[in-house]
PASEMI-648831 format. One record per residue (C-alpha): residue in three letters; x, z, y. Coordinates in steps of 0.001 Angstrom, whole numbers. Layout:
   res         x         z         y
   ALA         X         Z         Y
...
//
This chain:
   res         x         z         y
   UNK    -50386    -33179     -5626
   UNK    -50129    -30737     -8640
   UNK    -52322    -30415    -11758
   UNK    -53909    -33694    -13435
   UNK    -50710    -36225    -12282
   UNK    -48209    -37964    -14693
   UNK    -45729    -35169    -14748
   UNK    -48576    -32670    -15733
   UNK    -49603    -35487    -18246
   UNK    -46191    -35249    -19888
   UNK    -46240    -31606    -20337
   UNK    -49723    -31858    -21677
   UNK    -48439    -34816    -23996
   UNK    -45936    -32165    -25266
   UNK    -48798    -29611    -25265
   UNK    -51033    -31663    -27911
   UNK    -47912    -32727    -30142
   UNK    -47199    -28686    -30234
   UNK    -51017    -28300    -31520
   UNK    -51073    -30743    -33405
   UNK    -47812    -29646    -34866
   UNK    -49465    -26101    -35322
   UNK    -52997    -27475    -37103
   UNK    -49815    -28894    -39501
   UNK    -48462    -25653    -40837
   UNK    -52045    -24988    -42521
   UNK    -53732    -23242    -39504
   UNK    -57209    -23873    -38257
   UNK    -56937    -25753    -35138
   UNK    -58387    -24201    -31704
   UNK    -62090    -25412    -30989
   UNK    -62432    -27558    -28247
   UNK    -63447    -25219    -25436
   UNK    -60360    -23190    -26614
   UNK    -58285    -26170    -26385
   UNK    -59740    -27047    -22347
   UNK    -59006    -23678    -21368
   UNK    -55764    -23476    -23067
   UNK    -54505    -26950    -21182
   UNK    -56102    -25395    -17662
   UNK    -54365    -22592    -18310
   UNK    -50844    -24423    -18893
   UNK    -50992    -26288    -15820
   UNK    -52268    -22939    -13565
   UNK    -48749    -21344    -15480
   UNK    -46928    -24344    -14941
   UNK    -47976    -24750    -11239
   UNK    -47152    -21126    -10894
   UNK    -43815    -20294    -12338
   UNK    -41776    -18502    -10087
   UNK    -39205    -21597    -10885
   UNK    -39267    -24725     -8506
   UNK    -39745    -27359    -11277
   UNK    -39831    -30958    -10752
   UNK    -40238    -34203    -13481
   UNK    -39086    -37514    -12784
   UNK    -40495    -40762    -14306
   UNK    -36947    -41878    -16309
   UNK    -37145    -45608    -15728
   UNK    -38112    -45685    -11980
   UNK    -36590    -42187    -11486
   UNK    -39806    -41598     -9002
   UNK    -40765    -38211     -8659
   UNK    -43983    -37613    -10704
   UNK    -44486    -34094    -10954
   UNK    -43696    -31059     -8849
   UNK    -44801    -27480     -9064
   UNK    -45988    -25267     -5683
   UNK    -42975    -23677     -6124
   UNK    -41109    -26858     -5464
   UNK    -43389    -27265     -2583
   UNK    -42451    -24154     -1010
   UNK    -38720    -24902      -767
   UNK    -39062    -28223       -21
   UNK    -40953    -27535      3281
   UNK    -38193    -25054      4149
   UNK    -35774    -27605      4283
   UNK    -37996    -30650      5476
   UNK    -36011    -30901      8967
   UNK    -32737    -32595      6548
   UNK    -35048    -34694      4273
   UNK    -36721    -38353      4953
   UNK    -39992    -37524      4134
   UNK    -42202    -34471      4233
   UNK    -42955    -32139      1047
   UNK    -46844    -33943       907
   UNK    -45020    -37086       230
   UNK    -42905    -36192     -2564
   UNK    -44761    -37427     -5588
   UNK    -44397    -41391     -5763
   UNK    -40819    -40910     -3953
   UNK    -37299    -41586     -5382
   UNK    -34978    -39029     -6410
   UNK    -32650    -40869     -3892
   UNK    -33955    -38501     -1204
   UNK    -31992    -36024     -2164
   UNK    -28853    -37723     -1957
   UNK    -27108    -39547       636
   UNK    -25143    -41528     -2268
   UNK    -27668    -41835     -5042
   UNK    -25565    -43811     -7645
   UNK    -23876    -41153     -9450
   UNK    -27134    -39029     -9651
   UNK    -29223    -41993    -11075
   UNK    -26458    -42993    -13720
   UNK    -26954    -38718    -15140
   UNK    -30374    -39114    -15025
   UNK    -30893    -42876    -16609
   UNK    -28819    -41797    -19774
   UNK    -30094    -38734    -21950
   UNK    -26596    -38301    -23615
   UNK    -25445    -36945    -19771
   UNK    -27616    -33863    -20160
   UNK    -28355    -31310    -19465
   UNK    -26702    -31696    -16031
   UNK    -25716    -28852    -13715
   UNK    -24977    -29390    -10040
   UNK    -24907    -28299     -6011
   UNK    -25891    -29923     -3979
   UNK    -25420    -29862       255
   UNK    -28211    -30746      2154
   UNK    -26680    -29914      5940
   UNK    -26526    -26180      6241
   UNK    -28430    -25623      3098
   UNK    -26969    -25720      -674
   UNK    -29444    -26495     -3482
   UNK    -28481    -25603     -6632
   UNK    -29852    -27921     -9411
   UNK    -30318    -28027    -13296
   UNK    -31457    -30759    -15283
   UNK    -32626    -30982    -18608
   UNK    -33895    -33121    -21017
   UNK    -37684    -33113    -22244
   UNK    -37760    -34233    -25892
   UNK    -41075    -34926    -28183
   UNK    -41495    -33400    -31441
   UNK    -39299    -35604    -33020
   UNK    -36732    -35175    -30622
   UNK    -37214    -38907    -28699
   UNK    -36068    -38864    -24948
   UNK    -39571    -38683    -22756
   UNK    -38152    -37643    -18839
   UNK    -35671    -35329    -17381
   UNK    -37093    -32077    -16118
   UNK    -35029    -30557    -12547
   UNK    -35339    -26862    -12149
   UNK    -33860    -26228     -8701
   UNK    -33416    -23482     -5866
   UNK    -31855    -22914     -2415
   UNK    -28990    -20836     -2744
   UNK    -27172    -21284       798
   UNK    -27242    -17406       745
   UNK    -26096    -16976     -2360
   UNK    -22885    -19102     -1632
   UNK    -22105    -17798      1947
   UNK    -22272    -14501      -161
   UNK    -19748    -15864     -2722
   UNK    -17582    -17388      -221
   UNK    -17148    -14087      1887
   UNK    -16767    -12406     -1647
   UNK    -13846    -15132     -2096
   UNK    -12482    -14658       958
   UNK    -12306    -10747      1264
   UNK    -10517    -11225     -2590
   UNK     -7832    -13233     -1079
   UNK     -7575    -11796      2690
   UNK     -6864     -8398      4069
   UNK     -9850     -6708      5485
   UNK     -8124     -5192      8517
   UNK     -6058     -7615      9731
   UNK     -7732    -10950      8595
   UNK     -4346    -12149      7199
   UNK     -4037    -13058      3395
   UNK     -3284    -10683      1139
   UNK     -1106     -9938     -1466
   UNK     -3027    -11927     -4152
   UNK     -2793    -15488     -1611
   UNK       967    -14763      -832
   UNK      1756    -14562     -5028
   UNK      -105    -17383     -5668
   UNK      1516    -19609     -2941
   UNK      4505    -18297     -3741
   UNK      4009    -19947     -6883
   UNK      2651    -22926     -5830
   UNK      5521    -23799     -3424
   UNK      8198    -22568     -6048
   UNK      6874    -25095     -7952
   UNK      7270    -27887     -5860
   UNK     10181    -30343     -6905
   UNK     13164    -29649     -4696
   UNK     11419    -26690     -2857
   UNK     13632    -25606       635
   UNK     11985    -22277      2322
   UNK     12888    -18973      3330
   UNK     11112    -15745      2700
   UNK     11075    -12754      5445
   UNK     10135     -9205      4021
   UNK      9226     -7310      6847
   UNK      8569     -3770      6974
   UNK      7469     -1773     10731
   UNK      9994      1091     11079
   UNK      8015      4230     12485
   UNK      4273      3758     11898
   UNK      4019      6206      9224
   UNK      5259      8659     11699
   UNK      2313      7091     13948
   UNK      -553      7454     11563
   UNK       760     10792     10552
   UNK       796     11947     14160
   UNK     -1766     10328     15705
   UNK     -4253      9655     12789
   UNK     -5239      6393     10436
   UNK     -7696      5178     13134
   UNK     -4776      4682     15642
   UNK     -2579      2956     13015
   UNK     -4651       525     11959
   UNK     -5413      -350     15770
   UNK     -1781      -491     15707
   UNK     -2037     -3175     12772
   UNK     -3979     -5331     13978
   UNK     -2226     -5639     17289
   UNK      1153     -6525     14719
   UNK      -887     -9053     12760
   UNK     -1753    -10541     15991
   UNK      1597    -10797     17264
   UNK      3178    -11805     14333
   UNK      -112    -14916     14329
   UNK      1573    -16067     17650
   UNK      5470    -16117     16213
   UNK      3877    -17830     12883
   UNK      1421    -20472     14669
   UNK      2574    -23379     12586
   UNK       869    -24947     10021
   UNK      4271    -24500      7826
   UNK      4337    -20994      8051
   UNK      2247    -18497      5944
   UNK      1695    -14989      7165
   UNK       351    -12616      4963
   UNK      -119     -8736      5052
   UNK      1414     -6772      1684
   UNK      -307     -3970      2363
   UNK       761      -980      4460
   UNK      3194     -2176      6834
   UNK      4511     -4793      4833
   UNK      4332     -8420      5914
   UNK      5712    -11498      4441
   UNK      6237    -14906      5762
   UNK      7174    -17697      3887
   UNK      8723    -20203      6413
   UNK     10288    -23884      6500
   UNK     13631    -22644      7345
   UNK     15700    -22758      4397
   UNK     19006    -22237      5860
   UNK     20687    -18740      7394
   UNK     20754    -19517     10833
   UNK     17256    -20949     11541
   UNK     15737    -17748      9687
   UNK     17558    -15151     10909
   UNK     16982    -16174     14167
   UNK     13224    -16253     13719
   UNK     13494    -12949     11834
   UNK     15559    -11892     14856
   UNK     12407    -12924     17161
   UNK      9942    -11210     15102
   UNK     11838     -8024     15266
   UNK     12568     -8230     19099
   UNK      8585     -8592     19419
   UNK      7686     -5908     17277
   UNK     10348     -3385     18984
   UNK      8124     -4130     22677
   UNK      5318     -1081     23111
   UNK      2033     -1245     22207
   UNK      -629      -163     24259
   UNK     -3829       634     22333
   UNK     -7005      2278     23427
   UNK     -7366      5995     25284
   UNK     -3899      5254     27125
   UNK     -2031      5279     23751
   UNK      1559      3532     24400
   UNK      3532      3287     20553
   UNK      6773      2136     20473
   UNK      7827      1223     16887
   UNK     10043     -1725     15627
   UNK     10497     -3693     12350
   UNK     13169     -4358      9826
   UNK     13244     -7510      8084
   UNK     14869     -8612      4690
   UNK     15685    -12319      4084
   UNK     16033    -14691      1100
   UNK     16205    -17855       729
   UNK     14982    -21188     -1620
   UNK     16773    -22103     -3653
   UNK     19624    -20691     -2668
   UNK     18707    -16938     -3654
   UNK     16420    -17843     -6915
   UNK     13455    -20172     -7577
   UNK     11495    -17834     -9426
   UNK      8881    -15373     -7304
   UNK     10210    -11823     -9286
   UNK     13649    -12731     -8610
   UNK     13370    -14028     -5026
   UNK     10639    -11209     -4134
   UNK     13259     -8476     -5341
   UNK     16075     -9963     -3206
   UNK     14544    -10060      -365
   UNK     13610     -6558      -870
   UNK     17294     -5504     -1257
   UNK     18113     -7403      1883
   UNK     15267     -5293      3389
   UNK     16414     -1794      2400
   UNK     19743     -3118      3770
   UNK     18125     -3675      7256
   UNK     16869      -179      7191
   UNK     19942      1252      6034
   UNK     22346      -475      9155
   UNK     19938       879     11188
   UNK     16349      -416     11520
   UNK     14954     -2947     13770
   UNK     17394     -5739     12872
   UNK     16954     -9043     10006
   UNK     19416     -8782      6926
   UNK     20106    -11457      4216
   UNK     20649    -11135       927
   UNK     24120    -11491      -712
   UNK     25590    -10759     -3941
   UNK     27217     -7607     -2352
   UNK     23799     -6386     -1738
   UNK     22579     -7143     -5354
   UNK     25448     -5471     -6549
   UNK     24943     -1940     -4092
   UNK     21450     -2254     -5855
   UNK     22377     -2485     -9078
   UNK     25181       446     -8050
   UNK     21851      2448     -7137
   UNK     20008      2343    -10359
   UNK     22939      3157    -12181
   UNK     23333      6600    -10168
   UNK     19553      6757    -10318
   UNK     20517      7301    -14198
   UNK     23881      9263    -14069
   UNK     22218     11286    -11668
   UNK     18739     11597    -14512
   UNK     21277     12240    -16918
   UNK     23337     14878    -15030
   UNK     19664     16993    -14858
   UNK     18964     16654    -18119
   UNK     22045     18327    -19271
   UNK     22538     20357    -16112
   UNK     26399     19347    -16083
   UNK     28350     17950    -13491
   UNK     25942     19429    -10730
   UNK     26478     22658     -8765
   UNK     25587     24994     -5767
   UNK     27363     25813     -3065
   UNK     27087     28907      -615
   UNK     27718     28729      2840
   UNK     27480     31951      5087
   UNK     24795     32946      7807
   UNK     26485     35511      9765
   UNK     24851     38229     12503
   UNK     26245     38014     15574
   UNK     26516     41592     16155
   UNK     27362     43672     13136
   UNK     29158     41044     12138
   UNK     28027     40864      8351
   UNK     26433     37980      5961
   UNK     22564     38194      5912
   UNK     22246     34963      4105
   UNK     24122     32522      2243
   UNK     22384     28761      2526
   UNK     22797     26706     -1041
   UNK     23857     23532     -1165
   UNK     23305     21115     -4155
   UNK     26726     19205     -4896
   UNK     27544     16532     -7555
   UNK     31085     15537     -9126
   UNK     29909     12243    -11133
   UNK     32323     11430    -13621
   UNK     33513      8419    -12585
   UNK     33128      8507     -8603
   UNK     33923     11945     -8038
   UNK     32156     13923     -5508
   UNK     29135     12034     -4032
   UNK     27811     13126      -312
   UNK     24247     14782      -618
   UNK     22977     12727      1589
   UNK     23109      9970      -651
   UNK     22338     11311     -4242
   UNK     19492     13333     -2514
   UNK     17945     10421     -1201
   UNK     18095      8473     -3883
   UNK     16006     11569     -6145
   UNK     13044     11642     -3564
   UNK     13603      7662     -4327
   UNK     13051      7791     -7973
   UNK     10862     11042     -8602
   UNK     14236     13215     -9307
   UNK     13535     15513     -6198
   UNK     11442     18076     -8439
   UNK     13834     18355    -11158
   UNK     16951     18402     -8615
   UNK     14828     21104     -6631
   UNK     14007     23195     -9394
   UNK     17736     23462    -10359
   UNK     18773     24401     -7010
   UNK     16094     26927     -6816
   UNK     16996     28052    -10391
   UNK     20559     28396     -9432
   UNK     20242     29872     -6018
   UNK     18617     33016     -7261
   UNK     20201     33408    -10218
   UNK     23274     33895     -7776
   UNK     22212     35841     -5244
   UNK     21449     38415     -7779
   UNK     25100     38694     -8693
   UNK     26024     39108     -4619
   UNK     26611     43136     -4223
   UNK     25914     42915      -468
   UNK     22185     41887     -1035
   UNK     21987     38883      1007
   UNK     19515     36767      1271
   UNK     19793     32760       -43
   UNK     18235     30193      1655
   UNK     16978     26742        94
   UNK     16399     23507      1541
   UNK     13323     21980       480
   UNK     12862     18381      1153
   UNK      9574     16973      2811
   UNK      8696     15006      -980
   UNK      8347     18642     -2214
   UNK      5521     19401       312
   UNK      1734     19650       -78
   UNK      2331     18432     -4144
   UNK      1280     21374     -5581
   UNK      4943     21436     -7289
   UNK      6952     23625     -5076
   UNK      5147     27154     -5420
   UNK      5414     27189     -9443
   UNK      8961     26225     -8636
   UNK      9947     29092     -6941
   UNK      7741     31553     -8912
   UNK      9524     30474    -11672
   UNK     13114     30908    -10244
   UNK     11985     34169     -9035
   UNK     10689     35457    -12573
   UNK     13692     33681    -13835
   UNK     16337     35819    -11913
   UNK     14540     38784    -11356
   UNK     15315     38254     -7323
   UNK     12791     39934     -5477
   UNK     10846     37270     -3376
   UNK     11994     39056        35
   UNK     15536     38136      -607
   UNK     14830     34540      -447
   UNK     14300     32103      2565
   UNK     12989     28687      2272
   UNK     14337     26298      4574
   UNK     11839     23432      5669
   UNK     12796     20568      8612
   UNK     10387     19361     11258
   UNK      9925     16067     10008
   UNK      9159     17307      6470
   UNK      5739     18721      8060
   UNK      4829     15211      9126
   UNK      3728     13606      6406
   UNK      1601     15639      4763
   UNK      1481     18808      7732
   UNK     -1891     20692      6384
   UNK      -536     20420      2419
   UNK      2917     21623      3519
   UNK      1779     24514      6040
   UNK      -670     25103      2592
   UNK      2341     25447       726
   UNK      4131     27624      3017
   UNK      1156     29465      3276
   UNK      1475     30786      -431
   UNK      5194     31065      -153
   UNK      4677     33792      2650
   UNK      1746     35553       445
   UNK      4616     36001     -2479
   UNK      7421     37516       363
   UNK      9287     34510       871
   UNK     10791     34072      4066
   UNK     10350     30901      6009
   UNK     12941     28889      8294
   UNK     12396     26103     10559
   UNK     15627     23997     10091
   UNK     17491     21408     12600
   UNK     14973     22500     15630
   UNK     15148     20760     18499
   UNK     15428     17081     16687
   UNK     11957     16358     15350
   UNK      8908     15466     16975
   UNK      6633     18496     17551
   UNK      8537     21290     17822
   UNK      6176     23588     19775
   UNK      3110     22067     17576
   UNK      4997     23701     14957
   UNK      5721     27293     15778
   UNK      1853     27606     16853
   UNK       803     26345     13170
   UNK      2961     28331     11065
   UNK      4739     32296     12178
   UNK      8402     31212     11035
   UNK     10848     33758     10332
   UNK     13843     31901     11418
   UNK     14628     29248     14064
   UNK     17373     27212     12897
   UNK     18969     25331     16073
   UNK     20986     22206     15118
   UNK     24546     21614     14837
   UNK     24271     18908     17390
   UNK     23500     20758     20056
   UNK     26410     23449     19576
   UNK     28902     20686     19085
   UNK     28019     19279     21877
   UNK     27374     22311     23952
   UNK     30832     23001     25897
   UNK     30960     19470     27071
   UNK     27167     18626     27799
   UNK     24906     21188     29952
   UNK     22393     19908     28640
   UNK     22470     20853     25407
   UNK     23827     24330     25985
   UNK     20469     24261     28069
   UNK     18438     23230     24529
   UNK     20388     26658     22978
   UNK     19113     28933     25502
   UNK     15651     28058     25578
   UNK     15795     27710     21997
   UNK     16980     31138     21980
   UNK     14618     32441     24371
   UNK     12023     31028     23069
   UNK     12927     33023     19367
   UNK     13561     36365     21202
   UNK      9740     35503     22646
   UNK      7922     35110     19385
   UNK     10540     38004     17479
   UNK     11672     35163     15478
   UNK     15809     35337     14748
   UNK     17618     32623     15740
   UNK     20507     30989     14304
   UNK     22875     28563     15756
   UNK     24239     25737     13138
   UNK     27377     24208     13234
   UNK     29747     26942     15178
   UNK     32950     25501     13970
   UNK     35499     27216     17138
   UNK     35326     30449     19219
   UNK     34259     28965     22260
   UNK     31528     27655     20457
   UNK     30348     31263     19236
   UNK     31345     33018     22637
   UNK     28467     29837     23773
   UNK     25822     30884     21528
   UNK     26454     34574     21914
   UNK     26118     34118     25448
   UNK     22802     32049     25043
   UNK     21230     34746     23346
   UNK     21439     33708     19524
   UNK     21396     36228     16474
   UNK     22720     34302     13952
   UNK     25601     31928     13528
   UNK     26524     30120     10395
   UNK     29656     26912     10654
   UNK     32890     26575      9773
   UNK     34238     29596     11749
   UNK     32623     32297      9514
   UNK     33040     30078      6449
   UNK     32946     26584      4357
   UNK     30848     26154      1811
   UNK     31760     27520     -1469
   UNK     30722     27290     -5131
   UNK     29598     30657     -7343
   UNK     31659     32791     -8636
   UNK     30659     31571    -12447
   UNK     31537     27962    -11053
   UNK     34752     28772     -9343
   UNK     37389     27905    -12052
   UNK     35217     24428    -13021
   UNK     35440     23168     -9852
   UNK     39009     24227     -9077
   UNK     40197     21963    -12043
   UNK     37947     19382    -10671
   UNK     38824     19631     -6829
   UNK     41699     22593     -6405
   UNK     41300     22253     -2575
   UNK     37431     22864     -2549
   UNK     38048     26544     -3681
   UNK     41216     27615     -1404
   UNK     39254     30165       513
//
């Protein structure tokens, strides 16, 4: 089948013309033995090659030459051919194709190579190459097919292909399929669609809590629901990454999406129940825009749907929100205090700290003053903390804005001659970033305060996210002297979890529950185990919010050693910031 044939013939032709081609250039030609050996030699290579090689006779395109390479595949994949791999030489090409007419007009013409193709045979793919075999003067003698199998090879690209475009966990497309059918349907003539943005409301609490391999069981059970509310051929689901999903739907119009948005956000909200008994409860808050109605181009459209998003989660989670101009304008409201407030840093104007007293309940004196970070903008006046903090652990201001405080707090306290101590809020960004301990170490060398006199004030849900890097953190803040208070107990999520990791120095008990505690039993009941609990573990106790006397006859009764609210005093600027703020705000400093 090999060796002597017409295809061997060829390459021998081409052999001879290359000696004779050689004997040309002035060199002695090789004897004849030489020359046997040297053509026996070819065809052993030739038959050899590692290269399935096959020649085909150009004007009957019959297969006239194939190498035992060729032979090898060929009997791998005899079961989707016509004829067997012994019967090859003397057959046409055509076996190899079940519609032979484009493959003989490539091969008929010499101008159509060389010629790269794949080809399917059934379950296999053969990948094939043909080239043109040319005499020493360069005339067209036959077309030459190198060729492999390289089914594996594609199944290997296609999963390759697929896990570029699809999200390993969840099966869904990614982020990179989303964009680019974004793109593709924005750029249909007269496109109509809507966008949902959604975004699960509690599962970072859930893989903080519970660990990464419950949340992504968690997931995949929301991919699969969302798969069931998105089982139409119109609809693309895709996961963002993290807890983000998208869905780009036919419903171009407000009603029809919100009330799928609605549905999606009812389903999410139901339990979970995932493996080892675990029952999760989260929800999901959805932003909507729509095309072309809120923008035709995927930045602009992606970035409203966004706002309408953060506008879900700021009425309250778990509920669908659609953008409007109002929203667009709240945003661009936001990034414009993002900078006042970046500006107000910088020159450490228009920002100040406030003191409000922590009082004992017995001798009746201050033993701590709590700062608290306010800001007069020049146009707005006095924004709420709650906002302008928010938006700093937002945009990467809450170092700056916590240095300040820090910076400020002790250079105060200093100046106070009954040696209280000043407690700071730290917020949960500042935790586990290896930021917060050079902060106060330089406040402290700063001011001179001695470490003892100042208490750092950390919240329940600030240990959540990161819990090991912020008990680290607390860690070194108790090696320096710093004291350490657990703030708003009673409202986070592991509360006894929390006094076991880390010895606290102060229980802080919620205003909530003292508001409430003359009219509820129930939460009087939360003060006097919270205040048992602190007389257990000789940590001191103090009771937030105490705004009347019943309220502080309450807590006294409950056992609490601390009180700080309203009754024993508002919060109040420094003494160095006193007359500023009185010409701002007169009423702020009437004591």
């Amino acid at each position: 089948m090999t060796g002597e044939g017409t295809g061997a013939g060829l390459f021998l032709s081409v052999l001879e013309r290359n000696h004779l081609n050689y004997s040309m250039m002035g060199r002695e030609p090789l004897a004849d033995g030489f020359e046997t050996k040297g053509r026996e030699f070819f065809l052993r290579m030739l038959d050899d090659m590692p290269v399935a090689v096959m020649t085909v006779e150009p004007e009957s395109l019959l297969i006239d030459y194939v190498n035992n390479m060729s032979i090898a595949l060929i009997r791998r994949i005899e079961h989707l051919l016509p004829i067997r791999a012994d019967e090859l030489i003397g057959t046409s090409i055509d076996v190899f194709h079940r519609s032979p007419g484009y493959q003989r007009h490539l091969l008929s013409d010499p101008s159509n190579l060389p010629h790269s193709a794949r080809i399917r045979l059934g379950s296999e793919v053969l990948d094939l190459k043909v080239s043109a075999i040319n005499d020493q003067e360069g005339r067209y003698i036959a077309p030459m097919l190198t060729w492999a199998l390289v089914t594996k090879e594609v199944e290997a690209e296609k999963r390759i292909g697929y896990l570029a475009h699809h999200d390993a966990l969840t099966g869904l497309p990614n982020r990179l399929m989303f964009r680019r059918t974004l793109e593709e349907r924005l750029a249909t003539p007269d496109a109509c669609f809507g966008l949902l943005y959604v975004d699960l409301d509690g599962f970072k609490l859930v893989n903080d809590t519970r660990g990464h391999q419950v949340g992504d069981a968690l997931l995949r059970q929301v991919a699969d629901r969302l798969r069931t509310l998105c089982d139409d051929p119109a609809v693309t689901l895709t996961r963002l990454g993290g807890d983000e999903f998208a869905i780009l739907t036919p419903h171009d119009a407000e009603r029809p999406a919100r009330l799928h948005a609605e549905r999606i956000a009812a389903a999410l909200g139901r339990p979970f129940d995932l493996e080892h008994d675990y029952r999760i409860q989260i929800g999901a808050s959805i932003g909507i825009a729509l095309v072309p109605e809120h923008g035709v181009e995927p930045e602009i459209l992606l970035a409203r749907a966004d706002m309408a998003l953060y506008a879900a989660k700021d009425d309250g989670k778990g509920i669908a929100r659609q953008f409007s101009r109002h929203l667009e304008f709240r945003a661009q409201e936001r990034t414009r205090l993002e900078e006042s407030l970046y500006a107000a840093l910088q020159a450490r104007q228009h920002l100040f700290v406030f003191y409000q007293p922590i009082v004992d309940l017995y001798s009746g004196c201050v033993t701590a003053r709590e700062a608290l970070v306010r800001w007069h903008h020049p146009e707005r006046g006095w924004i709420s903390p709650a906002e302008f903090v928010s938006v700093a652990e937002q945009c990467g201001l809450i170092d700056p804005l916590g240095e300040f405080v820090l910076d400020r707090a002790c250079r105060s306290a200093m100046q106070w001659e009954d040696g209280a101590h000043v407690a700071v809020n730290i917020s949960a960004i500042q935790l586990g970033r290896e930021t917060l301990v050079p902060a106060v170490a330089a406040a402290l060398a700063a001011s001179g305060l001695p470490a003892e006199r100042l208490d750092i004030e950390v919240t329940e849900t600030a240990l959540l996210g990161d819990e090991q890097g912020g008990i680290q953190d607390l860690l070194a803040l108790r090696r320096m002297g710093v004291g350490i208070s657990l703030d708003d107990f009673g409202t986070g999520y592991s509360s006894l979890a929390h006094l076991r990791a880390f010895p606290f120095d102060k229980i802080k008990i919620d205003g909530s529950f003292v508001r409430d505690a003359l009219a509820r039993p129930e939460c009087a009941a939360v003060v006097r185990v919270i205040a048992d609990l602190g007389q257990r573990l000789g940590v001191r106790t103090v009771a937030e919010g105490v705004e009347t006397e019943d309220q502080l006859a309450l807590v006294r009764r409950e056992g609490c050693v601390e009180v700080q609210g309203y009754l024993h005093g508002r919060p109040m600027p420094a003494a160095d910031d006193i007359e500023r703020v009185s010409r701002l705000d007169p009423e702020l400093v009437v004591r």
